[in-house]
Every structure is written in C-alpha cells, then in structure tokens.
C-alpha positions as a Markdown table, in Angstrom:
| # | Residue | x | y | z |
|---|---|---|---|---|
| 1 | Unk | 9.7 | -20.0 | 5.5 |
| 2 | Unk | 7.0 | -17.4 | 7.2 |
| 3 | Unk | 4.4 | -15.5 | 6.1 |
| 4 | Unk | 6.8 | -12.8 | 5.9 |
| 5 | Unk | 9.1 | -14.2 | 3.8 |
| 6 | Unk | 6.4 | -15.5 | 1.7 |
| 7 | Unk | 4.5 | -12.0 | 1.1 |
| 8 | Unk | 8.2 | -10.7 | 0.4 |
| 9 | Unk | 8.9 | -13.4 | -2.6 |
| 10 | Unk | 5.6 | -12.2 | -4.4 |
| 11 | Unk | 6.3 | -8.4 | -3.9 |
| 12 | Unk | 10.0 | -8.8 | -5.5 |
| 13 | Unk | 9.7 | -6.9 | -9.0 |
| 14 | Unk | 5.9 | -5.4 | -8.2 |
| 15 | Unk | 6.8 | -3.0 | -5.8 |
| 16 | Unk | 5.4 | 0.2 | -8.3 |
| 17 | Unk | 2.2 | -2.0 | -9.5 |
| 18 | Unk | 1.3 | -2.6 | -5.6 |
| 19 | Unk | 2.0 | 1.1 | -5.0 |
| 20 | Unk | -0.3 | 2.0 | -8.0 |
| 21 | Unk | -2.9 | -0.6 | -6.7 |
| 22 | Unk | -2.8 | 1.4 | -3.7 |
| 23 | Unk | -3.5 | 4.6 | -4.9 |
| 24 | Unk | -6.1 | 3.4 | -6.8 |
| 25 | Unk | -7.8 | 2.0 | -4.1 |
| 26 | Unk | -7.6 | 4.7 | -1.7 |
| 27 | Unk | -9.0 | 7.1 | -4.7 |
| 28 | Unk | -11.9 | 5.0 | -5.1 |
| 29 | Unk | -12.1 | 4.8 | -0.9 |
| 30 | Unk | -12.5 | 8.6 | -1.1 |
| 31 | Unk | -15.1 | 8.6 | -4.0 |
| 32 | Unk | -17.3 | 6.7 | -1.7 |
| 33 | Unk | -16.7 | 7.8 | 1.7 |
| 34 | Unk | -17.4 | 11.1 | 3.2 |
| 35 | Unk | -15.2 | 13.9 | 2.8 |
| 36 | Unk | -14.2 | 14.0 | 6.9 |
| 37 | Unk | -11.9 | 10.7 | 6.2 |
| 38 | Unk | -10.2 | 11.5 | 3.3 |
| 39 | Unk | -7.0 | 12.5 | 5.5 |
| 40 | Unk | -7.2 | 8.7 | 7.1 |
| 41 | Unk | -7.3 | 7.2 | 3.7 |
| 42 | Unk | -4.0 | 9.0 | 3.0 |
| 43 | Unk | -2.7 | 8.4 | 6.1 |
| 44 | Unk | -3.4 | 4.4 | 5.1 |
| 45 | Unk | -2.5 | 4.9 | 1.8 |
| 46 | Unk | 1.2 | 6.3 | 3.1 |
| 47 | Unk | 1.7 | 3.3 | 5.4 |
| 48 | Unk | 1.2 | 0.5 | 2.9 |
| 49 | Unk | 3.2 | 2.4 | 0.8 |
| 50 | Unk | 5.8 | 2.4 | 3.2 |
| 51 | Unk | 5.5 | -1.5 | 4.0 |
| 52 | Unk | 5.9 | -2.3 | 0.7 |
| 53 | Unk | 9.2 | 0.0 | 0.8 |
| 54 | Unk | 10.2 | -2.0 | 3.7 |
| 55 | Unk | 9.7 | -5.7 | 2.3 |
| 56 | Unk | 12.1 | -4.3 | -0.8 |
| 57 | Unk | 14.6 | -3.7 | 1.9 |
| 58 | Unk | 14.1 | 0.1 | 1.0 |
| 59 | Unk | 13.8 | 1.6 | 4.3 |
C-alpha cells in the first residue's frame, strides 16, 4: 500500500470537511497576506480542491 492509497483511505467520507478546511485556510491566508496574492491563494485553494475530487474518484 503507497502513500497514495493511504491519504485516499483517510479522505473516504471527509471529502466536504477537507474542502471546508480548505477554504478556511485560504480565508485566513488572505487576512494575513497582502492583497496582491489573494488570486494565488484561490488559485491553491482550487487545486486542493480538485485533488481531493480526484482521490474520491470524482474527476
């Protein structure tokens, strides 16, 4: 069993909680950086987002 696999046995069922930990995080990411980066912290934001889709065999 590989890391992959692994990460994928923990996400089963949690997919909406990570996605909400996400967003969280990248709202508090924005609170503290400077107003420039806000469009890379979405741009992050949207990519784990989308791995997370992907380990739930969603994409």
């Amino acid at each position: 069993m590989g890391l992959f696999d692994k990460v994928k046995g923990l996400t089963k069922g949690r997919e909406q909680q990570i996605k909400q930990g996400i967003d969280k995080v990248a709202d508090m990411a924005q609170k503290k950086a400077p107003d420039q980066h806000d469009g890379k912290i979405d741009q992050a934001a949207t990519k784990a987002k989308g791995f997370v889709d992907k380990l739930d065999g969603k994409n």
